[in-house]
Structures are given as C-alpha cells and as structure tokens.
N, C-alpha and C positions, 0 to 999 in steps of 0.2 A: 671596413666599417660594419658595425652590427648594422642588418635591418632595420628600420624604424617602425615598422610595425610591430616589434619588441617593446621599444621604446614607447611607443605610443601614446602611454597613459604621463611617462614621464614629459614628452613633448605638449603634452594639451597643460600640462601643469603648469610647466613653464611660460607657455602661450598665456593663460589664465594670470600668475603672476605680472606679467609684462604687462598687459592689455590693465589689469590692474591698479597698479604704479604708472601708466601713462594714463588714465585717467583721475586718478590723483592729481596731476599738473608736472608729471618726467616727464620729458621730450625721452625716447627710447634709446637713445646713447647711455642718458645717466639710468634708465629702467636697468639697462644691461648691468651696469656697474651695481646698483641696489639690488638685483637679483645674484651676483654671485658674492655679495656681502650676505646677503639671508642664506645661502647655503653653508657656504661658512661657519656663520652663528648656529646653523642647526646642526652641524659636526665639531660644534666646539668642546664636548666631553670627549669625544676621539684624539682631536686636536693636542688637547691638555695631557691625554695619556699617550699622545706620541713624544711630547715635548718631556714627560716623565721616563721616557723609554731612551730617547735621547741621552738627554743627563746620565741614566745611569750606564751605557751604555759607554759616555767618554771617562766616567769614571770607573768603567772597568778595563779601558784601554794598558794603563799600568800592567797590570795583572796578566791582560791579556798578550802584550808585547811577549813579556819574560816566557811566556808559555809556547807563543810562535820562534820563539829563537830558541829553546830549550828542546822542542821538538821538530825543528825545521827539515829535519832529515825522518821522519815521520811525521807523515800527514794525518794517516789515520790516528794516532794517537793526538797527537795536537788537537784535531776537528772533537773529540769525544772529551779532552780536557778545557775546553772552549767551551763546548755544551755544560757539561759539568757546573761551570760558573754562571753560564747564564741564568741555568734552574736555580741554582743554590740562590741569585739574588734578587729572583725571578723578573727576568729581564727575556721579553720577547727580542730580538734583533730584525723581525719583522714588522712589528707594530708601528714605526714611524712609515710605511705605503701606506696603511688604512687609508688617512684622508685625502691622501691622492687616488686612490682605488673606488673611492668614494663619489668625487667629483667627475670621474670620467664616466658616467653615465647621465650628469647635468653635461656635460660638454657635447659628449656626442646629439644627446635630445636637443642644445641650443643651437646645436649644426645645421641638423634636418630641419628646425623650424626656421632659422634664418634663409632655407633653401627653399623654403615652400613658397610657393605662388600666393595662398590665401594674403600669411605673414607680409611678405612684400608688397601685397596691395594695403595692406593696414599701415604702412609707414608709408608707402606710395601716397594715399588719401592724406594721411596726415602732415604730408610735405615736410617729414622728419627724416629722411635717408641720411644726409648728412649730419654730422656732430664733429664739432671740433674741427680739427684739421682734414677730417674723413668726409670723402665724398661721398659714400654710399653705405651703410653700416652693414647689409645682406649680401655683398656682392665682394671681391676677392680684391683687395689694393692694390696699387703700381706707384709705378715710378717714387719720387720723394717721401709723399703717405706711409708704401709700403716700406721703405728702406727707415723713417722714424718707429712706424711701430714693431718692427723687427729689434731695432736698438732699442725701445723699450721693453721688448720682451726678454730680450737675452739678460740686459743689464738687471733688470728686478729678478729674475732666476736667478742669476749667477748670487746678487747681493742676498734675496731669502734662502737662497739652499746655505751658505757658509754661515749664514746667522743660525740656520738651525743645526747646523753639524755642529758648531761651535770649535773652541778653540784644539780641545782633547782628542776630537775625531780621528778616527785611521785613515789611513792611505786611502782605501778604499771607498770611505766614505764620500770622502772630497771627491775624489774622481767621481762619482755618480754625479754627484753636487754639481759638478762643473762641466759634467761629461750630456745630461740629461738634454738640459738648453738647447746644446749645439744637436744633436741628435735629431731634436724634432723641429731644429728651422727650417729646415727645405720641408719639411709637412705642412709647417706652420703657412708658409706663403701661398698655396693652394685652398687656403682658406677663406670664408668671409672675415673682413673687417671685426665684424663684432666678435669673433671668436677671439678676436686677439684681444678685444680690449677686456672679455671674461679673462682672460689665462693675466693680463697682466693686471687685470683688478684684484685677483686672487692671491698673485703675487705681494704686491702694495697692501693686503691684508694680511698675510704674513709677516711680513716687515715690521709694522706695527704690533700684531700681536706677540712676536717677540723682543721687541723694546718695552711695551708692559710687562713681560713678564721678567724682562730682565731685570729691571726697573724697582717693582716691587714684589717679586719672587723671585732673587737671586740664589745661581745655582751654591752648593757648599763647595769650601776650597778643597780641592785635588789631594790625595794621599801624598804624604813625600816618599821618592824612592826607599829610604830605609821602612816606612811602614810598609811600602808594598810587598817591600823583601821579606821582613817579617809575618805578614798575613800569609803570604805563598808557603813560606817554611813551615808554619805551626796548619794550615793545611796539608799541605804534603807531608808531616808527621803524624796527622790524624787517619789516614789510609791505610789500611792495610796492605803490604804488598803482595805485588803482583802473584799471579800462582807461577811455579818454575817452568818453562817449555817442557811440552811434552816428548818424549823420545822417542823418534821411529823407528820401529821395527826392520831389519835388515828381509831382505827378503833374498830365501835363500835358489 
C-alpha cells in the first residue's frame, strides 16, 4: 500500500465529501455509494475516450487477427505491424486503464480513511456503521455478509468488463476482463466493507454507463472479411519493400 501520508490531502477530501453528503441527510453507506458516483462523473471525459478506444480497438481486431497469423512465426515483425495500425488509426491500446488508474488513488485514500480512528468515531457517534445487510461499514466482513458482497463483486466485474470489451474483443482482452475479478478476491476480503461497496458501486456505474451509451451511441457495424481483406491488400501495396538482407562478410 502507498503511505497515506502521500495520499493525505486526497484522504481529507474524501473525508470532507462524506462528512458532506451525510450531513445533507446520507446515512454513510449511500455517502459511500454517492462518492464513488462523483468520481466517476468527474472522469467521465476519460471514461468516454476509453469507451472510444475500446470501439476502435474491436474494430481493428479484423485486421489485427490476419497480421497475428500472417506473422505468427515472427513476433518482432508482427508487434511493429500491429503498432503500425494502431498510429495509423490513432488508437492508444492503453488508454482503456486511465480510469482505473484513476480511481485507484480514491480507493486507496477511502482505505486509510475508513481505517482511521477519527472516521470510525464519526460513524460510531452517528450510530451509522451498519447499512444494509452490513454490520459495520469501517471494519472487514465475515461469515454470510462477506460471502454476498464478494458475489457481488465478482459478478458486476465479470458483467462490466465483457460489456466494455464488447463483442469484437481479442483473446486477450476477455482474459483480463475475466481474469482481473478473480485476482483481487483474496485482497478484496482483507478489506473494509465499505471498500467493497465503492469497487461494486463503480461497477454498477459502469453497467449503466454502458447501456447508455449503447442505447443512444451505438457502435458502427464491423468490417466484413472481404473488406478487411481488401484494406490489408491496398495497404500492403502501398509500402515500400523491405530493403534486401544484408550479406556478411566471410571472415578469412
């Protein structure tokens, strides 16, 4: 874990928000839920350009295949014909972590705060520890509790990552997709309560956000094989070839 004395000013923020919203009239269960919806909405231009990166990304999948089987006996050339297309349709293959790379510095700050002493006397006082099914939101779940909110964590992961790979995705993809969940459940259980219900509020915001955008910003229909065939040809026509191997000198 990073120190929290890194985090710090992000921790007071957080605090500040909660404290917030529970004087609004949130009991700190739904605070928790309404705080990692406003982070969210405040990475929602990243958001938008991961779900843009995405898209193009299963739309180059086509393209892409034919180039991993055409060079599957070179890597190195494969890996530089792969970049090659990503510039050309300038498509990051990174830019869908942003806003998980984003959020992992509200998760960790919502860690240390739910860990603090001050925190837990502020929910202590306000005879709010429990929500829902949760018996204590600051403190780490068992038994039945933790085995639900496990199952909802896993399941809203597994359901938002395949929504956002989409249908097109590579092999690879999915396997993150599916691979990530399971990865961090034995970390997850070590945790406070509330952190799970951030990671699965985040989740269930996802969900959503991509049913709107499915909704009313549907992606465009997929190349058919024969155009992919033909975009790869009339590129691979427009290259120059290779230079010839150089010849080595015999050494006498």
């Amino acid at each position: 874990m990073i120190p929290a004395n890194i985090l710090q000013p992000l921790i007071d923020i957080a605090n500040s928000v909660l404290v917030f919203l529970h004087d609004l009239g949130f009991v700190y269960g739904t605070a928790i839920v309404l705080l990692t919806f406003l982070t969210r909405a405040l990475i929602l231009p990243l958001s938008v350009k991961q779900i843009r990166s995405m898209r193009a990304m299963s739309a180059l999948q086509p393209q892409i295949k034919q180039i991993q089987e055409k060079y599957k006996d070179d890597r190195e050339r494969m890996q530089r014909e792969m970049m090659e297309i990503y510039q050309k349709n300038n498509v990051n293959p990174f830019a869908s972590c942003l806003p998980l790379l984003l959020q992992l510095p509200v998760f960790i700050s919502l860690f240390y705060l739910l860990q603090g002493d001050e925190f837990k006397e502020e929910v202590r006082a306000a005879g709010e520890e429990s929500w829902l099914f949760i018996a204590n939101l600051t403190e780490k779940a068992t038994g039945s509790e933790l085995i639900i909110l496990l199952a909802l964590y896993i399941s809203t992961s597994l359901i938002a990552g395949l929504i956002m790979t989409g249908r097109n995705a590579s092999n690879q993809q999915r396997m993150i997709a599916l691979g990530l969940p399971l990865v961090f459940t034995p970390i997850m259980i070590s945790f406070p309560a509330g952190l799970l219900v951030y990671w699965i509020s985040t989740n269930v915001w996802t969900m959503g956000q991509q049913a709107v955008v499915k909704i009313f910003f549907p992606a465009a229909a997929p190349p058919t094989p024969e155009e992919v065939e033909a975009q790869t040809a009339a590129e691979t026509a427009s290259k120059p070839p290779p230079p010839p191997p150089r010849k080595r000198k015999r050494r006498r």
